[in-house]
N, C-alpha and C positions, 0 to 999 in steps of 0.2 A: 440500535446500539443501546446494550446495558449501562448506563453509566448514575454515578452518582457524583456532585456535584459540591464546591466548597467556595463560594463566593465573599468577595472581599468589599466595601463601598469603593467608592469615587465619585470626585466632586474635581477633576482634573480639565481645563480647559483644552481642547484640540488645540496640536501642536502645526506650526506649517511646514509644507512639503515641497520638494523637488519633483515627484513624481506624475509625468504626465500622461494624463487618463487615455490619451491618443494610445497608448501599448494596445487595448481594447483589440484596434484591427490592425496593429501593427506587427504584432509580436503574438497573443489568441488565437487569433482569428486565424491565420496560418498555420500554426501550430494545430487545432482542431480538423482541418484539412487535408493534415497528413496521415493516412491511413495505418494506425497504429496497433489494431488488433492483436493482442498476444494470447494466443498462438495466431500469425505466425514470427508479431512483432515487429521487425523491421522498422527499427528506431532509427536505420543512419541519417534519411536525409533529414528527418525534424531533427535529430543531433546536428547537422553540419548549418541546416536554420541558425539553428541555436548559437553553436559558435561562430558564426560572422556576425549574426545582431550583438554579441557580447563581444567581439573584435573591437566593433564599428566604437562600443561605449567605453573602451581604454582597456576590457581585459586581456589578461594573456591565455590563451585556451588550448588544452589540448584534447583532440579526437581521438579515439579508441575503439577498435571493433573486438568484441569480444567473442563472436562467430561472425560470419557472413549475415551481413545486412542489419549489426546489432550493434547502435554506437552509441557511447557515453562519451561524455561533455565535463572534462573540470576547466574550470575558467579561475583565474587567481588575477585579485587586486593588492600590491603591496601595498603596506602605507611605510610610510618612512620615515616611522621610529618602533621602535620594538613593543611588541606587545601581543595579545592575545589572537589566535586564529579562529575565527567562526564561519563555520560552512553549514550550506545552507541547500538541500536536497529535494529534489521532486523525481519525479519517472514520468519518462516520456510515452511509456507505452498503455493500454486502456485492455479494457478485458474487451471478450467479442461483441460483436452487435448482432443481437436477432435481428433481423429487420421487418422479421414477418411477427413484429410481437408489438406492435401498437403505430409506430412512427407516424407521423404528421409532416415531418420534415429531414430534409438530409442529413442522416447521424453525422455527414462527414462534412458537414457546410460549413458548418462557423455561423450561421445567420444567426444575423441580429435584429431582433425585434422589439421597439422601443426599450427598455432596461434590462431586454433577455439577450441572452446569446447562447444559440442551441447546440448540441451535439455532442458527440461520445467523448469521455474526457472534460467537457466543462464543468461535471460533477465533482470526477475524479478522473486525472489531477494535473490538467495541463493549465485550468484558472492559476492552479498554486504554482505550478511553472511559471507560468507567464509575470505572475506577482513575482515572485523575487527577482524576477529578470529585472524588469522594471524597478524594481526597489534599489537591488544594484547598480544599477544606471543612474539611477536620480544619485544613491552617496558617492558614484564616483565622477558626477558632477562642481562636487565639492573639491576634487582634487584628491593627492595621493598626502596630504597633509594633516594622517592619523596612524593610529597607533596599532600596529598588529597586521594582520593579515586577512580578508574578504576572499573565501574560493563557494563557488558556485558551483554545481555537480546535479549536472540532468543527466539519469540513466536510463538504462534499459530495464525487462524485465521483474518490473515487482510484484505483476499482477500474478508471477506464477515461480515466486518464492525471491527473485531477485540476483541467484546468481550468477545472471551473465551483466549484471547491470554494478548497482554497489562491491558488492562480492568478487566481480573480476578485474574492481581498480582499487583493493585495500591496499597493494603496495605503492600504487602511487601516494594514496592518502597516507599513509606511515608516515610518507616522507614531509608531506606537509602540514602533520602536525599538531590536528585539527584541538583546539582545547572545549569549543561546545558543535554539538550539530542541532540543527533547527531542519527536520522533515516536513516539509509542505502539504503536507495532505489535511484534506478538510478535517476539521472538527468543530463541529458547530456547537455543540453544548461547552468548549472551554478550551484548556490545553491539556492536551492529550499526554498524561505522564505513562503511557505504556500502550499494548500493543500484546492482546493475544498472538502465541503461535498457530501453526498447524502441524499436523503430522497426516501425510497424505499415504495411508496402508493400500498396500494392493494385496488382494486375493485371488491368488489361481486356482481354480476349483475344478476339480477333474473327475469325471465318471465314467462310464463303462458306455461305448454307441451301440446301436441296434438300431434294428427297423420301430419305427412307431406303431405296426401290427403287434409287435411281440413286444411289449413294452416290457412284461416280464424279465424279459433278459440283458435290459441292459442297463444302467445307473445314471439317469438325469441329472447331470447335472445343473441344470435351471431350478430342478424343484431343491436342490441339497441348495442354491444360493437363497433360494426363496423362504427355506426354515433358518438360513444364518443370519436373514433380514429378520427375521421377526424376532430373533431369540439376542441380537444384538439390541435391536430398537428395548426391548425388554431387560436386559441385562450389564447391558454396557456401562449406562451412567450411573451403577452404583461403583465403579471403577474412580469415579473422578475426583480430582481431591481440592473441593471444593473450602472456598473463605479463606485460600491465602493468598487473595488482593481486595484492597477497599476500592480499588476505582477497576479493575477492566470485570467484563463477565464473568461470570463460570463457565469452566467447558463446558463443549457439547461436539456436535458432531452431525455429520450430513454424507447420505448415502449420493456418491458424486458421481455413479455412472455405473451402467452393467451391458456386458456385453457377451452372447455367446451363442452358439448352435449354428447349425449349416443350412436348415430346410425342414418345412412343417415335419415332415414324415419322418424324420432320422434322432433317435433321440439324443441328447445335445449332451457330448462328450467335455466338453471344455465352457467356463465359463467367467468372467476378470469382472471382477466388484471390487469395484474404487469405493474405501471413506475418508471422507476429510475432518479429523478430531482436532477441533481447537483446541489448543493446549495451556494454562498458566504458567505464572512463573513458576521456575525450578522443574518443569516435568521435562522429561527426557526421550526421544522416542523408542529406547530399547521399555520403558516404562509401558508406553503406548500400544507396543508390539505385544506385548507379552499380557495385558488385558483384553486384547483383540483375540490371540490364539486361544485364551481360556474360553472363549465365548464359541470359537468355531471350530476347535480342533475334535468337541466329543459331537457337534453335530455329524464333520465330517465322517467319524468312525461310525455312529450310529447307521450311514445308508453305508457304510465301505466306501466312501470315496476317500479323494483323497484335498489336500489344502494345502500349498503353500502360500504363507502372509509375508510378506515382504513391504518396505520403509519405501516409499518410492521420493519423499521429499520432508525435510523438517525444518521446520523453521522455528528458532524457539522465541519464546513469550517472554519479554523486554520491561522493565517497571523502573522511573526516576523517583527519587526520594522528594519528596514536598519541598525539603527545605535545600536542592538544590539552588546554586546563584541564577541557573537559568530559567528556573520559575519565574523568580523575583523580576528578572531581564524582561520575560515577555507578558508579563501582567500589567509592569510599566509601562512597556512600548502600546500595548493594548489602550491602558484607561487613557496615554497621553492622546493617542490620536481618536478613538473615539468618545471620550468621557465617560464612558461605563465599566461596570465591573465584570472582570469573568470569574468563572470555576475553573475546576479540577476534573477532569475526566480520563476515560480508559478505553480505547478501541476494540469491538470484536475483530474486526478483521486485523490480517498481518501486514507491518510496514517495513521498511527498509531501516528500521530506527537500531535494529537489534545487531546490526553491522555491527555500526558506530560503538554501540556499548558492550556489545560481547566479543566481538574481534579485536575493536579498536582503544576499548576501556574508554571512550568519551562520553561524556554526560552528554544526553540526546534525550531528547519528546518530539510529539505532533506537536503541530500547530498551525493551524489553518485559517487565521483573519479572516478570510477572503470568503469563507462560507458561514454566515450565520442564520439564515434563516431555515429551519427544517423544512423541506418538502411535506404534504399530506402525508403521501404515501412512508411515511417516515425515512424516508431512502432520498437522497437527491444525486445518488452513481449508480450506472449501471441500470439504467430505465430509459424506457421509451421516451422520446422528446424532452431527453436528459439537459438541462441550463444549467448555467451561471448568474446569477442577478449582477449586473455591473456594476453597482455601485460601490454594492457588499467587497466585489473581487477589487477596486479601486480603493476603497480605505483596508485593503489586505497587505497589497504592496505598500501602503504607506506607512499600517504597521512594522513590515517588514525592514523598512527605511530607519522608521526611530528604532528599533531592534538594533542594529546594524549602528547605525550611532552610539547607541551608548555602551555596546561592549568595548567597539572601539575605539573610543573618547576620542570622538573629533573635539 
C-alpha cells in the first residue's frame, strides 16, 4: 500500500473496557471456519452466525439474501433519546485460497497459536468483523441509555466489487439513516480516508481459425492479445491522471487473466483479456473505456482482427475530507484506548466505503484498529498462513467500543 501519512502526538492514558477478549473463539474463530471464498461466496450461514451472536447481545437483526447462498446482516441497537446513527461495516466473504501456494496450516481452521490465529480472512476481514461484533456487544452492555442509533451491517461480496452485499441493502440503509459509516477493514498505517476504485475491462479479441500447418491463413488471435499486452503495459499509464489525491495511490493497472484457443494445432480464433485499472477519485469508467480502445483498437486493425472492450465492473474511487467530525471521532477513540498517535492514509485496494459516500452521501473511511503491525511480506491478506495477532484485533474492538461511545454520548 501507497500511502503517506499525517500523525498527531498523544499523551492520553488507556481508557477501560466492556469488551471481552473471549469473542477470540467465540465469535473469530467460527467466523474463519466458515468457507467464505468469493467466487463462489456463500455468506448465508456466517450471516445467520452472525445474526444470532448479535440477537443473543440485545440487537434487532435483519437477514437478507441477495442471490442464493449470499446473506447480509443489518443489526440495529436504539438508544432512547434522539441522536446520531453510526453504522459500522465489515464483509463476510475473503477472496480465494490457493492452497497449493505455501500453506502450513488449515486456511479454514481458525487455529490459534499462542497470539496468532490463522486463516483466510484474519487478514482481511473477518478480525474486523469479529471486532465490531464484539465492540457492539460490550456498548450494548451498557444498556439502551444513549443517544442516537448503533446498526451493525456484515455483508456479502466485497472482494469482487460489493454489489450483492452493501449495494443490495441501500434501501434498507436509506431508511435508517446512517449519519457516519465506519468500514472495518484493516489499515495499518492509520485511518483510511479513501479507497481506490477499479474498472475491470474485458476484451473479446477475435481472429480468423485455421489449421496450425497453414498458419498463413488464418488470424491468431493469442498473438493479436499478445501485442495488446505489450503495447498496453507501454502505453497505457500515460492515460492516468495522476496527483489528485494526497493520501490513496496513483492508478495502475493489472493484466487479471487471458483466456483462449481450442487445441495446439488450430489457430486460436477467440481470445477474453481481463484488466483491472485502479482508478482515483473523479475518474469514471466510460473515461477508462475509452483509454483502453485507444491502446487496442489500432493494434486490432493492424493484424484485421477484430476487438470488442467492454466495462465488465466499476467501482469508483471514494476520498473524506481531513477535517471531517469522523476523523476527529476515531483518532480519539484510537489515542484513548491505545495512547498512541495515528495518521492519515489511503487504500490501494477497493472497499465498500464508496456506497455510503456516493449512493448514500455519508461521510465514511477505513479503519481498521485491530490490524497494526505490517506483515514482512508487506501484505498481511490474502497470503499463505495469513493471521491475526490477538491482541492487536482485541484493543481493535475496544477502539471500536470508545468509537461507539462518543458519537453516541452515553
Amino acid at each position: 500500500m501507497d500511502t503517506e501519512t499525517d500523525m498527531t502526538d498523544a499523551t492520553v492514558t488507556p481508557s477501560p473496557s466492556r469488551v471481552d477478549p473471549g469473542f477470540i473463539e467465540e465469535i473469530l474463530q467460527p467466523l474463519v471456519q466458515f468457507d467464505t471464498e468469493n467466487p463462489p461466496g456463500n455468506e448465508l450461514e456466517a450471516a445467520k452466525f452472525t445474526a444470532a451472536w448479535l440477537e443473543k447481545a440485545g440487537f434487532t437483526c435483519s437477514l437478507s439474501q441477495s442471490a442464493p447462498g449470499r446473506g447480509n446482516v443489518i443489526a440495529v441497537l436504539e438508544g432512547e433519546r434522539p441522536g446520531p446513527t453510526l453504522l459500522l461495516n465489515g464483509h463476510l466473504d475473503t477472496q480465494p485460497i490457493a492452497r497449493d501456494s505455501g500453506w502450513t496450516v488449515d486456511p479454514i481452521g481458525g487455529e490459534i497459536r499462542g497470539e496468532r490465529i490463522y486463516g483466510r480472512g484474519t487478514g482481511d476481514m473477518k478480525s474486523g468483523v469479529a471486532a465490531m461484533m464484539a465492540a457492539g456487544a460490550a456498548f450494548a452492555k451498557g444498556g439502551t441509555d444513549f443517544a442516537g442509533r448503533l446498526v451493525l451491517l456484515a455483508s456479502a461480496d466485497e472482494t469482487s466489487g460489493g454489489y450483492l452485499g452493501v449495494g443490495a441493502v441501500l434501501d434498507e440503509l436509506r431508511v435508517l439513516k446512517p449519519d457516519f459509516a465506519v468500514v472495518c477493514e484493516p489499515t495499518p498505517l492509520g485511518i483510511g480516508l479513501g479507497a481506490r476504485g477499479c474498472c475491470w475491462v474485458k476484451l473479446a479479441i477475435t481472429g480468423r481459425p485455421g489449421q496450425a500447418g497453414k498458419a498463413h491463413t488464418g488470424i491468431n488471435a493469442i498473438a493479436v492479445a499478445g501485442d495488446m499486452i505489450v503495447e498496453l503495459g507501454r502505453d497505457l499509464p500515460a492515460s492516468f491522471p495522476n496527483g489528485r489525491s494526497k493520501y490513496l495511490p496513483e492508478p495502475s493497472f493489472n493484466f487479471g487473466g487471458i483466456a483462449g484457443g481450442i487445441k495446439p494445432n488450430v489457430i486460436a480464433q477467440h481470445v477474453e483479456l481481463i484488466i483491472d485499472r485502479r482508478v482515483t477519485v473523479r475518474e469514471t469508467a466510460d473515461e477508462v473505456l475509452a483509454a483502453v480502445k485507444a491502446v487496442v483498437e489500432p493494434v486490432a486493425a493492424r493484424w484485421n482482427a477484430k476487438v470488442e472492450a467492454t466495462v465488465d465492473l466499476f467501482v469508483p474511487a471514494c476520498e473524506l475530507e481531513e477535517t471531517s467530525p469522523l476523523v476527529a471521532h476515531c483518532r480519539d477513540a484510537f489515542t484513548a484506548v491505545t495512547g498512541d498517535a495515528i495518521g492519515l492514509t489511503g487504500a490501494g485496494g477497493f472497499t465498500d466505503a464508496h456506497f455510503f459516500m456516493h449512493d448514500l452521501g455519508v461521510p465514511a473511511l477505513n479503519f481498521g484498529p485491530w490490524l497494526r503491525t505490517v506483515h514482512p511480506s508487506g501484505s498481511n491478506s490474502d497470503i499463505p498462513d495469513e493471521f491475526g495477532l490477538i491482541p492487536e484485533i482485541v484493543d481493535g474492538a475496544r477502539v471500536y467500543e470508545r468509537l461507539i461511545g462518543e458519537i453516541l454520548a452515553r
